[in-house]
N, C-alpha and C positions, 0 to 999 in steps of 0.2 A: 484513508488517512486524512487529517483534516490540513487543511489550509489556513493564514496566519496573520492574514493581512486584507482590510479591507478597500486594497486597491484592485482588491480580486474581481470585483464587482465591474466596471468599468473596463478594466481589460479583459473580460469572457468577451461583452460587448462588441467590442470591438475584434476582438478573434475569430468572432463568430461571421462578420460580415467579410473579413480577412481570407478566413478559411473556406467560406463560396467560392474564392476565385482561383483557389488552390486544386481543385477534385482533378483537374486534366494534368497535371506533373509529373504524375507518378508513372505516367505510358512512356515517356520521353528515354527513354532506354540508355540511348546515349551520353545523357547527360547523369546517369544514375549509374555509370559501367564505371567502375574503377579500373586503373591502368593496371596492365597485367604484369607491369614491373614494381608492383607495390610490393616492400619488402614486409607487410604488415598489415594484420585486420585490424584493426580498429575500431572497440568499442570505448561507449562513453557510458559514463557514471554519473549521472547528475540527482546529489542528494544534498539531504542538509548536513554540512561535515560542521558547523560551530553552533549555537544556540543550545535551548534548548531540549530539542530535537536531535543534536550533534551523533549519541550513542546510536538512533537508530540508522543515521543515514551512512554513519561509518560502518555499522555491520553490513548493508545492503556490498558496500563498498568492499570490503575485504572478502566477502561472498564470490563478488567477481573477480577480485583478484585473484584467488585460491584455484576456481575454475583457470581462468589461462594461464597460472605457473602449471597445473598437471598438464595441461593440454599441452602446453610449452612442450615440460618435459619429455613429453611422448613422443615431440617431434614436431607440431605444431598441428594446424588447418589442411587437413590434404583436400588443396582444389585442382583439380585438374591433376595435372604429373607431376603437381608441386606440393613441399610443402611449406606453409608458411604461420608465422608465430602470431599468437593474439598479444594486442598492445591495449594497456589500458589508460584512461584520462578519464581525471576525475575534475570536476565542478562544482562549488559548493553554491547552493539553489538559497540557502538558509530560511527555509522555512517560510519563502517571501516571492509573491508573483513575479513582481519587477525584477527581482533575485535572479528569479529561475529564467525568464527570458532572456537575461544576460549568461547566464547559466547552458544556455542551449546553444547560444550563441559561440557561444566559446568552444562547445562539443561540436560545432559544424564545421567552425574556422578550422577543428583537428583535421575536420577529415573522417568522421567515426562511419561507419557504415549502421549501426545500431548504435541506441544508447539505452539504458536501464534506468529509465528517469520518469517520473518523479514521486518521491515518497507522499509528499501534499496534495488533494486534489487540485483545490485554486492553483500550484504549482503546474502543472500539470498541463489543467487545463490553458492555462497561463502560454506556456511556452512550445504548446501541439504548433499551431502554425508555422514555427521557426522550422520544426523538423522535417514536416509537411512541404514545406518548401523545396526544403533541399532531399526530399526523400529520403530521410533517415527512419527506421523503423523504431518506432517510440512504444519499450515495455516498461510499463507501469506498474506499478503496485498499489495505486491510487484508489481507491473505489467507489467515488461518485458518479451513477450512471452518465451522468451527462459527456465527460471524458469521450466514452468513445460514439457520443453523438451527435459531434460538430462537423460532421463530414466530412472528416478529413481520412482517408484512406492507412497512413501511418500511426495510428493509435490502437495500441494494444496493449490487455492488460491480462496481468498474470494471475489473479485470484477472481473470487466470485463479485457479485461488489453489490450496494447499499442497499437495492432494492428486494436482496433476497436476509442482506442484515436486518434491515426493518423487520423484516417480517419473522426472522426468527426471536428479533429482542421482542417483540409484541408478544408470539405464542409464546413463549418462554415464560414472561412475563403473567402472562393470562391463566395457561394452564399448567405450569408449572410449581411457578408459585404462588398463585391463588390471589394475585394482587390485586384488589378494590379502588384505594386510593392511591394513585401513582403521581409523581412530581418528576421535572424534569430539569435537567441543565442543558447548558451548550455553551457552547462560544460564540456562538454567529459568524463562524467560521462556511463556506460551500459544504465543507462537509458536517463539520457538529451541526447546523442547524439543518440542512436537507436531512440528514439521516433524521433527528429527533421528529421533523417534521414527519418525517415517511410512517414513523412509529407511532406519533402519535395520529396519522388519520388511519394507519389499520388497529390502534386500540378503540375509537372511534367507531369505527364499520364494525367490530366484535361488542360493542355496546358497555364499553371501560370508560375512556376517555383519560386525557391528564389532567387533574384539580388544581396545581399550579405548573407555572415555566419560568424558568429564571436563567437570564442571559447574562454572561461575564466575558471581560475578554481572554484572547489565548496564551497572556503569559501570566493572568493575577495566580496568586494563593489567598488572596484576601475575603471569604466566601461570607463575610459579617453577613451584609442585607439579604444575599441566597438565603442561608441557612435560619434566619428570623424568619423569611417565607416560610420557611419549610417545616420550623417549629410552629407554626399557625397553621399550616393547613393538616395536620397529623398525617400524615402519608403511613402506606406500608411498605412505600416502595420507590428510592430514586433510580429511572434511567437516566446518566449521564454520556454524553461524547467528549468531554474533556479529557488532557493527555496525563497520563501516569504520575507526572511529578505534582500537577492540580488535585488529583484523587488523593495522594497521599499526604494534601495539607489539609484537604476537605472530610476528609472523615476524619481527623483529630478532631476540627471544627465542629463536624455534627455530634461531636461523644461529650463537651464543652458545653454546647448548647443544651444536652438535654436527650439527644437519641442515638444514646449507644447502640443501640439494636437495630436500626434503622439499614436493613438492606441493600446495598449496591450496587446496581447491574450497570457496567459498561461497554465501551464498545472496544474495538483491535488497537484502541491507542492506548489500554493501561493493562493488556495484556504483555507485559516486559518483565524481565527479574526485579525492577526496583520498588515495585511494591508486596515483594516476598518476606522482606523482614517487618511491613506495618503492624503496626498494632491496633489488631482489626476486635478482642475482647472477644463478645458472643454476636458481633455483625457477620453477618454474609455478605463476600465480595466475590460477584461475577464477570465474566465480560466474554464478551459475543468479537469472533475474529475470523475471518475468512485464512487466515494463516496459523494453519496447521504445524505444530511443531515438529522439527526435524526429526526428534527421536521417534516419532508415530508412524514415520515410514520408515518402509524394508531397505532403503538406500542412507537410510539415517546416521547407522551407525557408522559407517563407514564414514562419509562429510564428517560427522562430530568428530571423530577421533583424527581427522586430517585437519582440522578448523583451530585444534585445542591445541596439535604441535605447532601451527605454523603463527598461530596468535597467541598462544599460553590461556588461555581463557573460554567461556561458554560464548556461544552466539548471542546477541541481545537479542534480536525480535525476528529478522529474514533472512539471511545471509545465506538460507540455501535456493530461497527464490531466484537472488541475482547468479547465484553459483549455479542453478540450471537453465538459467534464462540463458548465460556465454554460452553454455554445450550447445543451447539449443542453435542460437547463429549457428554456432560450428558446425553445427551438422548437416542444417540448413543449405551454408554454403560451400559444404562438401557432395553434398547431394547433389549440387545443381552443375557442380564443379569450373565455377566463376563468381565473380564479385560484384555483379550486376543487383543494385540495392532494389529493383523492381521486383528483379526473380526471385530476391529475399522473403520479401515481402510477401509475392504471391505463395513461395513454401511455405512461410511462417502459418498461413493461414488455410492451408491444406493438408497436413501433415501431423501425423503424430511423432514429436521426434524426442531423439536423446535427453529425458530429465534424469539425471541419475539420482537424484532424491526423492523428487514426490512422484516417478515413474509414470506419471504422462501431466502432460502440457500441451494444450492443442484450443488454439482459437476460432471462433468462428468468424466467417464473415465478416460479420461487423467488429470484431477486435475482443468480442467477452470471448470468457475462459470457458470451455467446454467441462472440463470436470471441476467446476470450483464449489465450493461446500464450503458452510458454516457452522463454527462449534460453538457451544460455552462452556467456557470453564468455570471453576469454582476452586479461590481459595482456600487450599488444606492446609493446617501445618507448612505453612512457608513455601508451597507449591499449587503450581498451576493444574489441575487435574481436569479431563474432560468429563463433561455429565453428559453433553449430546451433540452429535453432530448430523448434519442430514446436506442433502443436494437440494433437497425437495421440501420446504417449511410451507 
């Protein structure tokens, strides 16, 4: 997911050199052992709950919620010969680094032994060291490789991420649909402009290339000078990274301009319901997402039909990520049968545990997601359909 602000740039910077000094924390046991008289676990949520962004980072939000009212219900966490209930605290990051690090900030001051943060990469990446610090286990839904390559021990993420995205927007793109002259967007966001980048040096190395690039920031609709590019360079084909509510002012713009038919492949940010009702004519609108919709798993139905009583509505984009990311704590530190945030950690990253929805979640070492896979879909009649998805692009 992309990031929103380019203060992102300057605090990685400095994260980075932050985050050397942080590798030896996470052994201090002691300092990581929550009191055995804690009447509560304690995760945190850190998303975008206002802006823009608002609808998706509430769904991650209410995801985790759902997971600890069941688990509640059941009785709670059984650690040890106890049991004990999952507490949630939310933070809104708003789509903004500076955000997010006060964001994290505020999920440590709780207390959280995990938190579910953060939707943005620059986000993300933004606010790793804070958690790092205090050895809080940081799952991500974020997907620019670099996340969990800052050394930092507590990064982990729960989907596949950008380097296997590229590579399937490229093939997709190449042999799929046949595309010659491709143009691109971004935001020059960490993430719209690494992914577009990553895409376009493997169209590159396939002997394609991109014939224009055109950079906007991450809240316009205003795509006038884009899309006069894009009417110049005849393209067959735009990959953009820009977010859902941008696509759906930006193809009205291209139909205005001149190219109705002008095909559009995006990436996991315009994969949502709000471009189900556009009015897309005889265009193709695809988009490439490492987050697999809930109904396409065997555990699916079940979350849906718990999601739709308890919130009256559909999921927006992830809700059952952050809803098995809680199981997975819980099971975690049922397993290990104490609150000790190291031994969390070390399970999190050896185990295949409890996802009730996408039925396995399991990290490696270094924080990627072991079975993460990338789809694309394709706008049908007011629905998201998949055409392909693989592990291996």
């Amino acid at each position: 997911m992309p990031q929103t602000t380019p203060t992102q740039t300057s605090n990685t910077r400095r994260n980075l050199v932050v985050g050397a000094g942080l590798l030896g924390l996470a052994g201090v046991g002691a300092y990581f052992l929550m009191p055995s008289s804690a009447k509560s676990i304690r995760i945190g949520v850190g998303q975008p709950l206002s802006g823009p962004l608002a609808a998706l980072g509430k769904d991650m939000l209410q995801g985790a919620q759902l997971a600890a009212e069941q688990i509640n219900k059941a009785g709670g966490v059984k650690v040890g010969d106890k049991r004990i209930p999952i507490e949630i605290f939310s933070a809104d990051d708003k789509a903004d680094a500076k955000a997010g690090e006060a964001a994290a900030q505020q999920l440590v001051s709780r207390q959280v032994l995990a938190a579910i943060a953060h939707l943005n990469s620059g986000v993300s990446i933004a606010a790793a060291p804070i958690y790092a610090k205090a050895g809080v286990v940081q799952l991500a839904i974020s997907t620019k490789p670099q996340y969990t390559q800052l050394g930092l021990p507590t990064t982990l993420r729960l989907v596949a991420n950008d380097d296997m995205q590229a590579l399937a927007l490229a093939q997709f793109a190449r042999e799929k649909l046949g595309a010659k002259r491709i143009v691109t967007l971004h935001d020059g966001t960490p993430y719209g402009k690494g992914l577009i980048d990553a895409v376009a040096n493997s169209l590159i190395r396939s002997g394609t290339g991109a014939i224009a690039q055109q950079v906007v920031d991450d809240k316009t609709t205003d795509f006038k000078a884009a899309v006069a590019a894009f009417v110049q360079a005849k393209p067959d084909l735009l990959i953009t990274t820009v977010a859902d509510f941008q696509v759906e002012a930006l193809i009205q713009q291209l139909s205005a301009a001149g190219l109705p038919d002008l095909p559009v492949l995006g990436s996991d940010t315009i994969k949502t319901p709000r471009l189900q009702s556009a009015e897309l004519g005889n265009r193709a609108l695809y988009a490439s997402t490492p987050i697999v919709a809930a109904q396409e798993f065997l555990g699916g139905k079940e979350f849906l039909a718990a999601y739709r009583e308890r919130f009256g509505g559909e999921p927006y984009y992830a809700a059952h990520y952050a809803f098995d990311a809680v199981h997975l704590v819980a099971d975690a530190l049922s397993r290990n049968g104490n609150l000790d945030r190291t031994k969390l950690l070390e399970r999190l990253k050896t185990f295949e545990g409890n996802a009730p929805v996408t039925s396995m979640m399991r990290m490696n070492e270094d924080g990627e997601q072991r079975s993460g896979a990338v789809g694309i879909y394709q706008m049908r009649k007011g629905q998201w359909e998949l055409t392909v998805r693989s592990g291996r692009w």
